[in-house]
C-alpha positions as CSV (number, residue, x, y, z in Angstrom):
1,X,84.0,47.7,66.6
2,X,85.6,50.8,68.9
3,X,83.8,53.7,68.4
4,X,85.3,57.6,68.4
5,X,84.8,57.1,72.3
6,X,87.4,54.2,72.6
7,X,90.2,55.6,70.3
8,X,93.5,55.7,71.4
9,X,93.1,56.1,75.4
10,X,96.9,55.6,75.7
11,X,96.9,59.4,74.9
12,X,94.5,60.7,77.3
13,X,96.1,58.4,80.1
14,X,99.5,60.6,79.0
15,X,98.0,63.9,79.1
16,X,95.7,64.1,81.3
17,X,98.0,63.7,84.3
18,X,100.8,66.3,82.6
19,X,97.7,68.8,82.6
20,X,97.4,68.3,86.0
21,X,101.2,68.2,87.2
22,X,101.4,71.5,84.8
23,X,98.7,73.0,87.0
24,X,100.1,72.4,90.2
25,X,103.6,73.8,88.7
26,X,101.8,77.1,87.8
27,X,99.8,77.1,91.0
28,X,102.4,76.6,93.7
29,X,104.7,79.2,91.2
30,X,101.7,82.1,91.2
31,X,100.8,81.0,95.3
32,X,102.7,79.4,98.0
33,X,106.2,79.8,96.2
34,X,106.1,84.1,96.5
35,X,105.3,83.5,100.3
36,X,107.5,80.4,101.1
37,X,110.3,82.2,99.5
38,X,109.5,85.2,101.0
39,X,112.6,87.4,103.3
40,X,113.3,91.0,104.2
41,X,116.2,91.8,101.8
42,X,117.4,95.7,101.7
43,X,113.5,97.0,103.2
44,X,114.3,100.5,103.0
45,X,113.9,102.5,106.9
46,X,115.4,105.8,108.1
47,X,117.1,106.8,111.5
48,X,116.1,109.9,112.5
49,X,118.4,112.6,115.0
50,X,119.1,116.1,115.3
51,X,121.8,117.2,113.1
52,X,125.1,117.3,115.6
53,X,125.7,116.0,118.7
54,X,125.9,112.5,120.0
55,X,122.3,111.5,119.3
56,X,123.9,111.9,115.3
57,X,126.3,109.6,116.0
58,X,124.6,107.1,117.5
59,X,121.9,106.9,114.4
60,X,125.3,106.7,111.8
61,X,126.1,103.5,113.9
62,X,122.5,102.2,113.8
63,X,122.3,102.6,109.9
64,X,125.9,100.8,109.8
65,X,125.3,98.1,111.3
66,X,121.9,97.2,109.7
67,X,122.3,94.1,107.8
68,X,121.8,92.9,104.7
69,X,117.8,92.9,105.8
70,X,117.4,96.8,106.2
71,X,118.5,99.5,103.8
72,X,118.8,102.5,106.6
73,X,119.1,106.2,105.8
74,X,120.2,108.5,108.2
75,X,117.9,111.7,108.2
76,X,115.8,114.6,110.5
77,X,112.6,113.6,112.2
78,X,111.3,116.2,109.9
79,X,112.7,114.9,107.0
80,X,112.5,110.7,107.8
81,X,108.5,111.5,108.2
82,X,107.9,112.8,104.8
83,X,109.9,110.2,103.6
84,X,107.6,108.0,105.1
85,X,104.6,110.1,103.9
86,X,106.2,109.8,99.9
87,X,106.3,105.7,100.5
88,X,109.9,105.6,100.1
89,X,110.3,104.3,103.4
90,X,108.1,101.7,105.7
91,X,109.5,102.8,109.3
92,X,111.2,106.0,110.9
93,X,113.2,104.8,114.2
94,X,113.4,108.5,115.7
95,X,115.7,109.3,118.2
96,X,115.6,112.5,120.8
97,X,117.0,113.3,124.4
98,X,114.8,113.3,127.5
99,X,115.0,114.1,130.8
100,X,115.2,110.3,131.8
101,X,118.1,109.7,129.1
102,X,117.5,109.1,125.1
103,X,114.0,108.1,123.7
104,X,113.8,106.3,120.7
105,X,110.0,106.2,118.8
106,X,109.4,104.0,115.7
107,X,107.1,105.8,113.4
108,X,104.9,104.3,110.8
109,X,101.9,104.3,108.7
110,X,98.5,102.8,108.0
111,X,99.1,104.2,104.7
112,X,102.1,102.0,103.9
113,X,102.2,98.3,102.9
114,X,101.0,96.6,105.5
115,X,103.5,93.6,105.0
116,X,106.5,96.0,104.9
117,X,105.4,98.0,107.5
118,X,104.5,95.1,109.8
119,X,108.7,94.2,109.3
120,X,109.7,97.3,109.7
121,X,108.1,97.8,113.0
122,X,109.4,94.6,114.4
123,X,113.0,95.5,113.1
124,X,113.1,99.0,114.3
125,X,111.6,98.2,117.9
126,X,114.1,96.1,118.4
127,X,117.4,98.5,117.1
128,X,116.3,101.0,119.3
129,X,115.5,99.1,122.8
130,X,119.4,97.9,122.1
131,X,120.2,101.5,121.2
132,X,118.3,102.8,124.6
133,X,120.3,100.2,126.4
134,X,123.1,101.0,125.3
135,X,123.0,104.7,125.6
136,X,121.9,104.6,128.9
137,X,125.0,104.3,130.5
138,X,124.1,101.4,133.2
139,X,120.2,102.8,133.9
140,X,117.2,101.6,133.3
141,X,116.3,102.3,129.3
142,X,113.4,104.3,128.5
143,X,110.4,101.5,126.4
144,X,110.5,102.2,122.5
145,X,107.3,104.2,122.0
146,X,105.1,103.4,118.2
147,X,103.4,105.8,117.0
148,X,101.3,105.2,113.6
149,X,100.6,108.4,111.1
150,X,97.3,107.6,109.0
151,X,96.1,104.9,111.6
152,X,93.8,102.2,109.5
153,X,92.0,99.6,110.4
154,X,91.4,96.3,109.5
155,X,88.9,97.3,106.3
156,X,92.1,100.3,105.4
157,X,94.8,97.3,105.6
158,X,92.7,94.4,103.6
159,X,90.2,96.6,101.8
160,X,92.3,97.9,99.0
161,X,93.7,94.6,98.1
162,X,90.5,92.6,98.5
163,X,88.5,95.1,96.1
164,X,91.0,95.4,93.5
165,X,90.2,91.5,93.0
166,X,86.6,91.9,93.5
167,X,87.1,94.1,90.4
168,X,89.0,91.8,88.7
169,X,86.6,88.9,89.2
170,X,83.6,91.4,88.9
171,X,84.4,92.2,85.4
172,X,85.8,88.6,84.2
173,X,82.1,87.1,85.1
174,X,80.2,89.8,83.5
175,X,82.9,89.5,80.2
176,X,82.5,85.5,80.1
177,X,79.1,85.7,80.9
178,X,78.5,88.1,77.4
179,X,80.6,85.6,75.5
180,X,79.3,82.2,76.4
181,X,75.5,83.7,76.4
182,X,76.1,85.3,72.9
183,X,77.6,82.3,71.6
184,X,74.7,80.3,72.5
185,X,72.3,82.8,71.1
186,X,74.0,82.5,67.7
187,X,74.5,86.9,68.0
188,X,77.7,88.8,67.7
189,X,77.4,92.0,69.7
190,X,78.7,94.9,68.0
191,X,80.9,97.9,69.2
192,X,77.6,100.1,70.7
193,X,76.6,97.1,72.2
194,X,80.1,95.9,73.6
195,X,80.8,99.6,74.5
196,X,77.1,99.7,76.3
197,X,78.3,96.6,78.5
198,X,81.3,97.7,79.4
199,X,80.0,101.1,80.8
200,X,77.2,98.9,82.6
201,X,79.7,96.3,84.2
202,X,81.8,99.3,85.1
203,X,79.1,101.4,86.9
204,X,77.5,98.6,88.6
205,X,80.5,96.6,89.5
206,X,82.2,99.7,90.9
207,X,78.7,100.6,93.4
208,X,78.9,97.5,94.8
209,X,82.9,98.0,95.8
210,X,82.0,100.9,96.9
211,X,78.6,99.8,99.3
212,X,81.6,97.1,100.7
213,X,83.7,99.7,101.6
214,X,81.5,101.5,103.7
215,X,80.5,98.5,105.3
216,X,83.2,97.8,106.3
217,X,84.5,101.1,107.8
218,X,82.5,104.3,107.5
219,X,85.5,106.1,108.4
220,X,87.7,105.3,105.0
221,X,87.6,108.3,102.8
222,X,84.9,107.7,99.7
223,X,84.8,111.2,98.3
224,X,84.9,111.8,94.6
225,X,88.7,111.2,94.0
226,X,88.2,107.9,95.6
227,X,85.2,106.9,93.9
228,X,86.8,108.4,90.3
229,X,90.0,105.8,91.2
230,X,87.8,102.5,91.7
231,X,85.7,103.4,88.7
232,X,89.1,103.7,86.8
233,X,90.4,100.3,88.3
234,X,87.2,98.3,87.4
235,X,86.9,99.9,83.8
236,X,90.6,99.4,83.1
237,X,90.2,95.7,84.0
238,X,87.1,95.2,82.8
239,X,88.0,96.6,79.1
240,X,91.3,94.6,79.2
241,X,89.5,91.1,79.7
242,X,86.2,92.0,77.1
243,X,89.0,92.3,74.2
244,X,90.8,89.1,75.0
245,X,87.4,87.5,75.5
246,X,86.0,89.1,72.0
247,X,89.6,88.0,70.3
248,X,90.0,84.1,71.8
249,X,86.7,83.3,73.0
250,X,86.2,81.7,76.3
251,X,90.0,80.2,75.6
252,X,90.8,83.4,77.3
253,X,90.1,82.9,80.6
254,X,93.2,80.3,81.0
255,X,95.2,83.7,80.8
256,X,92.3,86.0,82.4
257,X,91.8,83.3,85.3
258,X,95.2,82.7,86.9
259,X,95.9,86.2,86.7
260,X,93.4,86.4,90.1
261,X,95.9,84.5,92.0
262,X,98.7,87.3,92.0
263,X,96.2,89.4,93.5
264,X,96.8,87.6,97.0
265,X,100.1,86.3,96.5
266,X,102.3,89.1,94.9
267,X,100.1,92.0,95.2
268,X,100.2,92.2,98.8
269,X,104.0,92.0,99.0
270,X,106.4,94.4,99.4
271,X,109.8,94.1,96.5
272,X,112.3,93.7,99.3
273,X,110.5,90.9,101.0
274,X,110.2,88.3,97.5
275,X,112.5,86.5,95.8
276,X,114.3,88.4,93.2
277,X,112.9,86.1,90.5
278,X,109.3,87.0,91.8
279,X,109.9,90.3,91.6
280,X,111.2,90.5,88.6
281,X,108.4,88.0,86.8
282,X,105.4,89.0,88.7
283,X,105.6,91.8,90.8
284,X,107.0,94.3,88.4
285,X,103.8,94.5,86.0
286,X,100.8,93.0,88.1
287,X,98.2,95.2,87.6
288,X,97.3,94.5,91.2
289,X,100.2,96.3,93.1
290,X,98.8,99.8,91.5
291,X,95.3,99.6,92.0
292,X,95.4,98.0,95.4
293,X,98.5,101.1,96.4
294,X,96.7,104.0,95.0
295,X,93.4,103.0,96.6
296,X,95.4,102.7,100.4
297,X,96.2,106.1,100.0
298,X,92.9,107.5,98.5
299,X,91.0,105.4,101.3
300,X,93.4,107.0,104.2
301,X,93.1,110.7,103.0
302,X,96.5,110.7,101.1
303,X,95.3,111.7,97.7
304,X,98.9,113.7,97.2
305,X,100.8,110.4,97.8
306,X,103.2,109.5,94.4
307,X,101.6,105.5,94.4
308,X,97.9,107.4,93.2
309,X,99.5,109.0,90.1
310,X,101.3,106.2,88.9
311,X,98.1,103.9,89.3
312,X,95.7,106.4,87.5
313,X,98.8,106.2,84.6
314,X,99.1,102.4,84.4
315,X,95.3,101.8,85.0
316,X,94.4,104.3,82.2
317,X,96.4,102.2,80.1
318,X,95.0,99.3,80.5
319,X,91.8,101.3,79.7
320,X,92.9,102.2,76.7
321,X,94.3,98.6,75.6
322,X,91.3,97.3,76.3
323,X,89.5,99.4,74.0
324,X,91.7,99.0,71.2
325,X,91.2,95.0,71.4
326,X,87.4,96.1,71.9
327,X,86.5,98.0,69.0
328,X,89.4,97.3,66.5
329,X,88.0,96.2,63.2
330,X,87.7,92.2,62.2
331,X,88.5,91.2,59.1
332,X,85.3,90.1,57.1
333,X,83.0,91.6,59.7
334,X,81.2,94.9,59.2
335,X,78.9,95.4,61.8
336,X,80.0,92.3,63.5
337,X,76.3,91.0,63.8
338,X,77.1,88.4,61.2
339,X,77.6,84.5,62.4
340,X,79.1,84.4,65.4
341,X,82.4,81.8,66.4
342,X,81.5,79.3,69.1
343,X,83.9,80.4,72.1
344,X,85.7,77.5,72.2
345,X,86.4,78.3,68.8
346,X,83.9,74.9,67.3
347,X,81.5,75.1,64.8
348,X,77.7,75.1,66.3
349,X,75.9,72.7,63.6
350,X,72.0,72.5,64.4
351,X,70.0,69.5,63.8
352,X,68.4,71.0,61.3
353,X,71.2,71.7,59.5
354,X,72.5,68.3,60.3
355,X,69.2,66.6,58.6
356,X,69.9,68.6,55.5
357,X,73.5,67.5,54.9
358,X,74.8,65.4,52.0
359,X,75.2,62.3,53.6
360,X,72.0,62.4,55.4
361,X,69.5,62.5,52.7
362,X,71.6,59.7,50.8
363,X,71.8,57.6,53.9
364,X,67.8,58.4,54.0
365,X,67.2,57.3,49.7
366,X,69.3,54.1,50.5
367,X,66.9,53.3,53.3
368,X,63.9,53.4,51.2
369,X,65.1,51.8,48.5
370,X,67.0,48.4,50.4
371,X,64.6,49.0,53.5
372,X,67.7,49.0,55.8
373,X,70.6,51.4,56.2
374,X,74.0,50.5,55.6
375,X,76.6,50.4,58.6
């Protein structure tokens, strides 16, 4: 006879490989689609000239004939470098006359995305050697000079995106780790002691970003603001995924989980350079894009910079969120430290309890009254 084992295998033969297929969909969506697909598309850049004479007009003509790929605005060098200070642009192509004929300097930031700025750079180097050329009547054009506001190195260009993950990860482990353990354990924490984890995961989690930061470059800016950010980002993220994890059990971490990916894949893009679809589904709310912003400028000594305010807003948020889910009340559950649900949501039946059930003690009185049990 077949046992439970054997039943109907026709159905896991069927599902199993639409689990995976659905997998793969959801991977290659969250990963290699927002970089296959990705294009420059309206990147915002300035043109920068004295107001009047034929420097002026030269820039109008630059902007005019951008392309679809560049969004130009024509502007001062004063004006086109606090532009670029605000964010609201990735590259200044600045123009001036010399005694050698026009010079043309592209001017970006450490400070900016460094996927947008690397484009813009490569875009703008190349509209103003042809704008050199052409304005040098027939001589030899002067080289397009790059100059970099906010210079960063390798840790200021990949640390902000790699820690705001770290965070992320960071807190899921400590979050599952509480739920599977307490599970096990048969024990439902209650607020105080979910609140008293949290604040641990938090501190610790955010010391150890820290300690990589300044490994990696002593040079990045970890004063007070800084450190006030990260601990902000880590708590924000770490509250969010203990209240999913105290509502659904460990059957949150198939929505906690593949939220890591858009850390690498979205996160680190620019708007203007993914498709319109990405944008709209998975750029426009990843938690990623503010943290990892906000923390570039902090790190660079640009604690003024718009992206810092709007992080501390959307990260205190998610604080908050989280806490709700945290603390907010069960039904049928006082202090909480009554019998705790399995995470997978199953039933944890004992052998003990097992021995004592119905069917076990009359399966046991049949055996010692026919010397044989019954299949």
């Amino acid at each position: 006879m077949p046992g439970p084992g054997t039943r109907r295998p026709g159905r896991l033969v069927v599902l199993t490989p639409l689990a995976g297929a659905l997998i793969a969909v959801m991977l290659g969506f969250l990963t290699f689609g927002a970089q296959t697909t990705a294009e420059p598309r309206g990147l915002p850049v300035a043109v920068a000239a004295p107001e009047g004479g034929p420097l002026r007009g030269a820039a109008e003509r630059v902007a005019g004939q951008g392309g679809d790929a560049l969004s130009w605005r024509v502007t001062t060098p004063t004006e086109g470098r606090r532009l670029l200070t605000d964010k609201e642009v990735y590259g200044v192509l600045e123009l001036a006359g010399g005694p050698d004929g026009p010079t043309a300097t592209v001017v970006v930031s450490g400070a900016v995305n460094p996927t947008g700025t690397q484009v813009a750079q490569q875009a703008l180097t190349g509209a103003g050697q042809a704008l050199t050329a052409a304005l040098a009547q027939g001589g030899q054009a002067t080289p397009v000079r790059v100059e970099t506001v906010h210079p960063a190195g390798a840790a200021g260009r990949a640390g902000p995106l790699g820690v705001s993950a770290l965070a992320w990860v960071g807190g899921l482990a400590a979050g599952a780790a509480l739920t599977l353990l307490a599970a096990r354990a048969r024990y439902r924490p209650g607020a105080g002691a979910r609140l008293a984890h949290l604040g641990t995961t938090s501190v610790l989690v955010t010391g150890v970003l820290a300690g990589f930061l300044a490994l990696w470059d002593s040079s990045l800016h970890l004063g007070w603001s800084t450190l006030g950010f990260l601990l902000l980002t880590v708590s924000g993220f770490a509250a969010l995924q203990a209240g999913l994890l105290r509502w659904l059990g460990l059957r949150a971490m198939a929505l906690l989980g593949p939220l890591y990916l858009l850390a690498p894949a979205v996160a680190a893009q620019v708007p203007q350079l993914l498709h319109p679809a990405y944008e709209a589904l998975l750029w426009s709310w990843t938690p990623f894009r503010f943290s990892t912003e906000g923390l570039r400028s902090l790190l660079l000594g640009i604690p003024e910079a718009p992206d810092v305010g709007t992080g501390i807003w959307v990260l205190s948020g998610l604080l908050v969120a989280g806490l709700v889910l945290l603390l907010w009340p069960r039904r049928g559950s006082a202090g909480e430290e009554a019998e705790p649900q399995s995470p997978d949501g199953v039933v944890d039946v004992g052998v003990d309890q097992a021995d004592r059930l119905p069917g076990a003690q009359g399966e046991d009185a049949a055996q010692h009254r026919h010397a044989r049990v019954r299949r």
